[in-house]
C-alpha positions, 0 to 999 in steps of 0.5 A: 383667119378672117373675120368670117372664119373667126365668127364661124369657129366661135359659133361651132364652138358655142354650145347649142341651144338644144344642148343648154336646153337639155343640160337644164332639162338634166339638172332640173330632173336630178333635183326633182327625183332626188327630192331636193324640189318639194312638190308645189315649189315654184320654178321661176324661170329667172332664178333658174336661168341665173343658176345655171348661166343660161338665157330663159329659153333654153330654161323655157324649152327644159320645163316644157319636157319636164311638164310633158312627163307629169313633174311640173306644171304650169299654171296660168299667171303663175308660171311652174310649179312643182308636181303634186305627189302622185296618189296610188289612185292615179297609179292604178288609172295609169296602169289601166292605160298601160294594159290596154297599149303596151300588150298591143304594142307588143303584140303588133311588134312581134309581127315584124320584128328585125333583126336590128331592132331584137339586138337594141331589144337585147341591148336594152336588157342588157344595160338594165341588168348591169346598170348602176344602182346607187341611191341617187339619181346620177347613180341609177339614171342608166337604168331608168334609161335602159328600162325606158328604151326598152319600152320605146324600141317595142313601141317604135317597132310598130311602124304605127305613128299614131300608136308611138304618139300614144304611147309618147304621151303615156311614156312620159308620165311614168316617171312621176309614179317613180319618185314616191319611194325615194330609195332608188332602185329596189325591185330591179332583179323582178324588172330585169327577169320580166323584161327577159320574159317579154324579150323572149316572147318577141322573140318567138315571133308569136303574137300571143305569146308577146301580149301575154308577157308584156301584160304580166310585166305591167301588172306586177309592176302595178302591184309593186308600185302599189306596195311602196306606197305602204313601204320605203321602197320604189318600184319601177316599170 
């Protein structure tokens, strides 16, 4: 083998940066939502990178992700921290925009629905009713996933870049409103049932129908949400 071959078997073998990136991006979001980093905690990039026996950027790259969903946040001259508790205040003003996109996104992807994408649809209920459910993270981030993909495929189906944009930036901050409970996933039987509901109004093909359902989801998801601020349960959406 020669050094060419040798150089080129190393590098195929050497993990990614995108992969490092996204095993700290892992690790990091497992702390945070099982509470093992408290709000305001700071996150050096140094420290982290020396805990995971990676180089600072693909620790760079993860917190970057991480402060797009609204869990970290950079200051200038301070660099990370940890998120503040988000406040039943800021729940109900993310709900608002969520009532104002997500019906519509639904109502324009029940317009042009395929057959592939009602099967991801299908897919995505599917793994949300079976998922896992322990009160760790590493336990029921499937559902959280199946419950986010859910979400995403009706908004992708759109065909409508700026709107998927949209609903990207407000996507990404729903994750934040999860962690106020911290006892896992307790409203999964309402979750699965609603999303069915929605399934079955894209499914129809009928606008209306599709708006009506994905608005009604939201909304009961609001008023959960709201209740586990009094209680030690979390809601989900």
């Amino acid at each position: 083998m020669t050094l060419v071959d040798r150089t080129t078997t190393r590098r195929s073998l050497a993990p990614s940066r995108q992969m490092l990136a996204d095993h700290v991006y892992d690790a990091v979001l497992d702390l945070l939502i099982d509470g093992e980093l408290k709000a305001g905690a700071a996150l050096g990039i140094d420290a982290l990178a020396r805990e995971f026996g990676v180089s600072q950027t693909p620790v760079r790259e993860a917190l970057a992700r991480l402060e797009s969903t609204g869990l970290v946040r950079r200051t200038a001259l301070k660099g990370y921290r940890v998120a503040p508790v988000a406040t039943p205040e800021e729940l109900v003003r993310l709900m608002q925009a969520r009532l104002l996109l997500e019906p519509a996104l639904a109502e324009l992807a029940a317009q042009q629905l395929t057959p592939t994408v009602l099967a991801d649809l299908e897919r995505a209920v599917h793994d949300l009713a079976t998922a896992p459910l322990g009160p760790s993270f590493h336990e029921f981030r499937q559902y959280w996933e199946a419950d986010e993909r859910f979400h995403r495929i009706i908004a992708e189906a759109t065909g409508n870049e700026f709107l998927i944009s949209a609903y990207q930036a407000l996507g990404g901050q729903i994750q934040r409103f999860r962690l106020f409970g911290g006892g896992g996933v307790t409203d999964s039987e309402h979750c699965v049932a609603e999303h069915t509901r929605v399934l079955q109004g894209l499914r129809t093909g009928d606008p209306v129908t599709a708006r009506e359902a994905m608005a009604a989801h939201i909304t009961e998801a609001r008023d959960r949400a709201l209740e586990a601020y009094d209680t030690p349960d979390a809601a989900h959406a």
